[in-house]
C-alpha positions in Angstrom: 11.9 3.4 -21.1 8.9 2.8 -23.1 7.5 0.0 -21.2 7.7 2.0 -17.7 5.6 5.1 -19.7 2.9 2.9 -21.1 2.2 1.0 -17.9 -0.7 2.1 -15.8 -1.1 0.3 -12.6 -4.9 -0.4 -11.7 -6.2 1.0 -8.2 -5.8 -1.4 -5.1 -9.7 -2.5 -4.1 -10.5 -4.7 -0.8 -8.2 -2.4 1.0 -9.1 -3.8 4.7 -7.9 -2.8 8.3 -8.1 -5.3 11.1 -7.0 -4.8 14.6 -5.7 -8.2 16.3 -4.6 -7.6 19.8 -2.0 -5.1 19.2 -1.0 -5.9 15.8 -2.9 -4.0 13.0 -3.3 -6.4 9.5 -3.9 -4.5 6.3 -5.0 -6.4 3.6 -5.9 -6.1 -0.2 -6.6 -7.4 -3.4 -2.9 -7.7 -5.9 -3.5 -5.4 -8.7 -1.7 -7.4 -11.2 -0.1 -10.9 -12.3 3.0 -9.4 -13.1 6.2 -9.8 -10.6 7.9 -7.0 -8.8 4.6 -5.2 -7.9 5.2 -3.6 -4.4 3.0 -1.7 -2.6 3.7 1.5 0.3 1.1 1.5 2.9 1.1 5.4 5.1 -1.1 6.5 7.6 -2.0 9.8 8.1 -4.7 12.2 6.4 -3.5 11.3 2.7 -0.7 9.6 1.4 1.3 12.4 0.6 1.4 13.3 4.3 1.0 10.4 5.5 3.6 8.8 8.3 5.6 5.7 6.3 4.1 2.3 7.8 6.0 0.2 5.3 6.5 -1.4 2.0 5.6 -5.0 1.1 5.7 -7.1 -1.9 2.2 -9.4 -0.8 -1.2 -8.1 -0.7 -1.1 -8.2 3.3 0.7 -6.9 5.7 0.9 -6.6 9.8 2.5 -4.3 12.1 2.7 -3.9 16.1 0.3 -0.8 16.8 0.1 -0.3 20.3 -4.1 1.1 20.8 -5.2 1.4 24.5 -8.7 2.5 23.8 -10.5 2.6 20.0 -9.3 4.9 17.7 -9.6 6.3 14.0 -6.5 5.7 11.6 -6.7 6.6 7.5 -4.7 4.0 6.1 -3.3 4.6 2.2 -1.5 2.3 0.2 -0.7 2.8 -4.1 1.1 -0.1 -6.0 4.6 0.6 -7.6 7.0 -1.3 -9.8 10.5 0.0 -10.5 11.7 -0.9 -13.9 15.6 -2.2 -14.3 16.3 1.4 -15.8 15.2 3.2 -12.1 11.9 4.8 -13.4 8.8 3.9 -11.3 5.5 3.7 -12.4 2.9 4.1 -9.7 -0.9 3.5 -9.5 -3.3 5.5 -7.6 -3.4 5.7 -4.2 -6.7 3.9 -2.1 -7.6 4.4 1.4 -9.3 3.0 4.3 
């Protein structure tokens, strides 16, 4: 569709890790006011490679992460909306 090729996401900024306990909270700034914006968070050494963490449709997000001692995880995330006709448009990827 028309609207799905001239729509360019804008990159994610904020993009923050906390550790809680043994949960790990991501959070982020929305890109956009429009509806349907989802985002796919990966972790791994880019987002291409990257192990699937999840997908959520709020700028924050928190998952069980089990860390015994400190550690250093590369957390990406990229904004996506899927248009009624199936094509996706996604922005860039950001990382922390």
């Amino acid at each position: 569709s028309i609207e799905s090729q001239i729509l360019t996401l804008p990159d994610i900024t904020s993009f923050h890790a906390y550790q809680v306990g043994s949960q790990v909270q991501l959070t982020w700034n929305s890109v956009t006011s429009l509806e349907k914006i989802k985002y796919e968070i990966r972790e791994g050494a880019d987002f291409e490679s990257g192990r699937f963490v999840g997908i959520t449709e709020t700028n924050n997000f928190t998952f069980p992460y089990s860390v015994s001692v400190q550690v250093l995880l590369n957390f990406h995330i990229r904004a996506f909306l899927k248009f009624p006709d199936e094509t996706i448009s996604f922005g860039n990827s950001s990382n922390i």
